[in-house]
N, C-alpha and C positions, 0 to 999 in steps of 0.2 A: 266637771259639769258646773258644780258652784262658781270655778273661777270665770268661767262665761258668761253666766246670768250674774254675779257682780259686775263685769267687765260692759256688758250689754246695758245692764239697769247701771252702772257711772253715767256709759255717754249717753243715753235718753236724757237722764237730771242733766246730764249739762246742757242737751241742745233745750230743753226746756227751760232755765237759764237763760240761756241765750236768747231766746223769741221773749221771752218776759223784758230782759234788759232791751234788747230791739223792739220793744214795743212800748217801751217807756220812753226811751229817745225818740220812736217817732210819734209821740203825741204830747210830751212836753219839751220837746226840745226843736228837734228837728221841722215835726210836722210836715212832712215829705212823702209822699205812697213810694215816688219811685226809690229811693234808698231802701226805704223797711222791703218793700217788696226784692230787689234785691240782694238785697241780705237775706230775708228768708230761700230765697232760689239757688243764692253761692249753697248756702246750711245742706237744701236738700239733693244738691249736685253735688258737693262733698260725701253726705252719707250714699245717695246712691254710688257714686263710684266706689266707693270702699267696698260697700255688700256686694255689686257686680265683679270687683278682684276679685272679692275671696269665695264667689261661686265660682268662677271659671277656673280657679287654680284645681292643678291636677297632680295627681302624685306620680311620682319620679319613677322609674324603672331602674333599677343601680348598673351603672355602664358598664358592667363585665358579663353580665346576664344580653345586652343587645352589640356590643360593640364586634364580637368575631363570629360568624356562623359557621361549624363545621361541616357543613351543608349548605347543598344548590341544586336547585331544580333542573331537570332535564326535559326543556319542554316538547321535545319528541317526541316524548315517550307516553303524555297523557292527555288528557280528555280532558284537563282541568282549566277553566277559566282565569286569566292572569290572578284575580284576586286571591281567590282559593289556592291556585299553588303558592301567593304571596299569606295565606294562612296557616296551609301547611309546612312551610318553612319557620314560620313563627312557630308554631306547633312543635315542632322537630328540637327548638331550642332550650323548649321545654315550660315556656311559658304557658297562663291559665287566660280564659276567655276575655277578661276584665287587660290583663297585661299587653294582650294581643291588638285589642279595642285604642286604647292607649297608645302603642307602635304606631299603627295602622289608620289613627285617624276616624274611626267607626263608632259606632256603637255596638254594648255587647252582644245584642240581640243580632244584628248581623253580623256577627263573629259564629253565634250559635248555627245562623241561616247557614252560612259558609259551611261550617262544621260536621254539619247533616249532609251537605251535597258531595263534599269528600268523602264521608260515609257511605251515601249510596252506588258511587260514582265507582269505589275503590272495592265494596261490596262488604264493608269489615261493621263493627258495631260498637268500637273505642278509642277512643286516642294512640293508644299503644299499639292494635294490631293495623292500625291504619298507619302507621309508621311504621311498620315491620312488612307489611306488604308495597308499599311506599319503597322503602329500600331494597327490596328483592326485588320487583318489577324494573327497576333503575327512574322511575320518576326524581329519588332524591339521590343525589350522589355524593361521595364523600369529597370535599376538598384537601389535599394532601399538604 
């Protein structure tokens, strides 16, 4: 946590730095709006773009957890909405709400939504017996 709030309070003092020196060249040297203005705009399109990277970065799921499934849905066999049997197959693999969200392009909240409808749908009241009925009914099937 310190090395953040060092790393954070560095580049503040520098971009303040920076608008000081751009603001000395544009009134005794240059005397220009449109460069100083300019330059202040590249500054704060620089820092936004950096903050907007590092919100959007997402953490990685490690490739051996997503890459084989030894499960596939039988969609004959159920009631379930493309999404949700594409839940419960995530589900089956052993992944948690957040990892599933992640795959899937979602949010965790309607991972949770999904979640509850397989639940109701399958009649069970956890993750495990709702894969355990899942596989006994043949909704999931084993790939060989």
């Amino acid at each position: 946590m310190l090395r953040y709030i060092l790393i954070y309070g560095f580049l503040f003092a520098l971009i303040a730095i920076l608008l000081v020196v751009n603001e000395y060249w544009f009134w005794y040297k240059i005397k220009s709006f449109n460069s100083y203005g300019m330059v202040v705009a590249a500054i704060f399109l620089l820092i936004g773009l950096y903050f907007g990277n590092k919100r959007n970065q997402t953490t990685q799921i490690p490739q051996e957890q997503t890459s084989n499934s030894d499960y596939e849905i039988n969609p004959e066999l159920n009631n379930l909405s493309k999404r949700e049997q594409e839940v419960l197959l995530q589900m089956s693999k052993g992944l948690t709400n957040l990892e599933i969200a992640t795959q899937l392009f979602i949010s965790e909240s309607t991972v949770k939504t999904h979640t509850s409808r397989i639940f109701e749908k399958l009649q069970v009241k956890n993750r495990t017996t709702a894969l355990i009925k899942a596989k006994e009914s043949g909704i999931i099937k084993e790939v060989l």
